[in-house]
C-alpha positions in Angstrom: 0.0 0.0 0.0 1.3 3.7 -0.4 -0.6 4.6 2.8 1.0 7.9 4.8 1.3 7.8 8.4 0.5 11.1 9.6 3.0 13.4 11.4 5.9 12.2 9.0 6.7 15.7 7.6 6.9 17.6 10.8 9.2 20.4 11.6 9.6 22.1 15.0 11.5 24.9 16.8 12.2 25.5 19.9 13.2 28.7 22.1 14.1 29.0 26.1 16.2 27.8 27.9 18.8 25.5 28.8 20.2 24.8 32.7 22.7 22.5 33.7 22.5 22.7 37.4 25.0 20.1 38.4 26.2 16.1 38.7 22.5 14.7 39.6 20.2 16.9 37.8 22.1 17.1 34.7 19.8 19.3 32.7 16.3 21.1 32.8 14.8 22.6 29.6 11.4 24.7 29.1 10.8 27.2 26.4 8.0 27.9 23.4 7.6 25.4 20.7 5.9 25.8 17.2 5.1 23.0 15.2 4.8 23.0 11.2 2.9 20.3 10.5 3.1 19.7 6.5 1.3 16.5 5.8 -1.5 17.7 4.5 -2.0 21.1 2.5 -1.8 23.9 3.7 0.5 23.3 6.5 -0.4 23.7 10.3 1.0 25.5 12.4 0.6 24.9 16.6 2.3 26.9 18.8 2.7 25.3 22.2 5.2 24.5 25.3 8.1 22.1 26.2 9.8 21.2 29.4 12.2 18.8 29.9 15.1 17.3 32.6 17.8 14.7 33.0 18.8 13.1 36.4 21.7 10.9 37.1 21.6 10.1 41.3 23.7 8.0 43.1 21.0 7.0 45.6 23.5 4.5 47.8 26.8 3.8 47.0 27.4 2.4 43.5 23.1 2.2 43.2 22.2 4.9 40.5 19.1 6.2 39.1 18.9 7.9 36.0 15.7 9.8 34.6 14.6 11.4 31.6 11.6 13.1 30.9 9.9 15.6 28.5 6.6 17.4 28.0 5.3 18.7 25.1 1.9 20.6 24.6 -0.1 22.5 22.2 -2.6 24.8 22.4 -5.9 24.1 20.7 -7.1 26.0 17.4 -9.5 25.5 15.0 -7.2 23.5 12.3 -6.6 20.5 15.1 -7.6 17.2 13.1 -8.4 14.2 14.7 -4.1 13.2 14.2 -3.0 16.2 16.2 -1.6 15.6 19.7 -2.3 18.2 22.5 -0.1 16.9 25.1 2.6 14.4 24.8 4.9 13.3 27.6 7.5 10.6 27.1 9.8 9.1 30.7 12.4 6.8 30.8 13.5 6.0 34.2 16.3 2.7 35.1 17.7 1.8 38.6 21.1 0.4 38.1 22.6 -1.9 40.8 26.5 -2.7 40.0 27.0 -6.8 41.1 30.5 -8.0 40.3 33.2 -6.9 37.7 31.7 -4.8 35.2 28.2 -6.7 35.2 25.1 -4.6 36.9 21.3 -5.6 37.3 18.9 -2.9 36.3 15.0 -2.5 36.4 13.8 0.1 34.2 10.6 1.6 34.0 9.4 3.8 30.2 6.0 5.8 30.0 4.3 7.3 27.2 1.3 9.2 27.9 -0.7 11.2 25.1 -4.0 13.7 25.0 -5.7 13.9 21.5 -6.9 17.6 20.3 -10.6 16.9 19.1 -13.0 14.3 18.8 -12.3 10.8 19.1 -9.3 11.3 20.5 -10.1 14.2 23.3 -8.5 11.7 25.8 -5.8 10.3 27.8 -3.9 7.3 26.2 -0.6 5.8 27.5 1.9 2.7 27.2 4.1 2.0 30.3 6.7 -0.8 30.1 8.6 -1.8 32.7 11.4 -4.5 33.0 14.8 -5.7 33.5 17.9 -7.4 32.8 22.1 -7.4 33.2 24.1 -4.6 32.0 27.4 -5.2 30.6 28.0 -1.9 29.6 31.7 -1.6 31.7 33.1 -4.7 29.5 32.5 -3.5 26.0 34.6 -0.2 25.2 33.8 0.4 21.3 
């Protein structure tokens, strides 16, 4: 089929602001964001909101967490389609516990929640997957 997912010509900017407070919260981002959506014709533009951080935290010892998150969202005008996203937030969270040598055990924990603009999809949606398995990260220098 020549079927077109939608959101595959996207283009977005982004202005603010940048921090990078220190060794555990390695970076914090918010500014504007406009979105040129140019799937369909004309193009649409959203104008919208981003905010983001990184953590890396030594909670005990050699035990770390790290942490990423980001928030996006736009604000609604009369060209949303039933595609458009209002609010999209994406996490990826992993505890990492060293064991021996260079091997560690980690659990990890990703999140992907979404809000739809009009109709159908005026709602919260979300995955979350959460797991684990050995690290060998230490051994293997490329």
């Amino acid at each position: 089929t020549s079927s077109v997912a939608p959101r595959q010509k996207v283009v977005r900017e982004t202005l603010g602001l940048v921090a990078l407070p220190g060794p555990q919260l390695r970076e914090v981002r918010i500014g504007g964001v406009i979105q040129h959506d140019m799937s369909d014709a004309p193009t649409h533009t959203d104008f919208g909101f981003e905010a983001a951080y990184k953590l890396a935290w030594n909670i005990v010892g050699p035990i770390t967490l790290s942490s990423e998150s980001e928030l996006r969202w736009f604000a609604p005008d009369s060209g949303d389609s039933e595609t458009d996203l209002a609010l999209r937030l994406t996490t990826e969270n992993r505890l990492l516990v060293p064991v021996f040598g260079g091997f560690a055990l980690f659990v990890f924990f990703d999140g992907f929640l979404v809000h739809g603009s009009t109709g159908e999809t005026d709602r919260f949606a979300g995955s979350w997957i959460f797991g684990g398995g050995l690290d060998f990260s230490r051994l293997v220098r490329l």
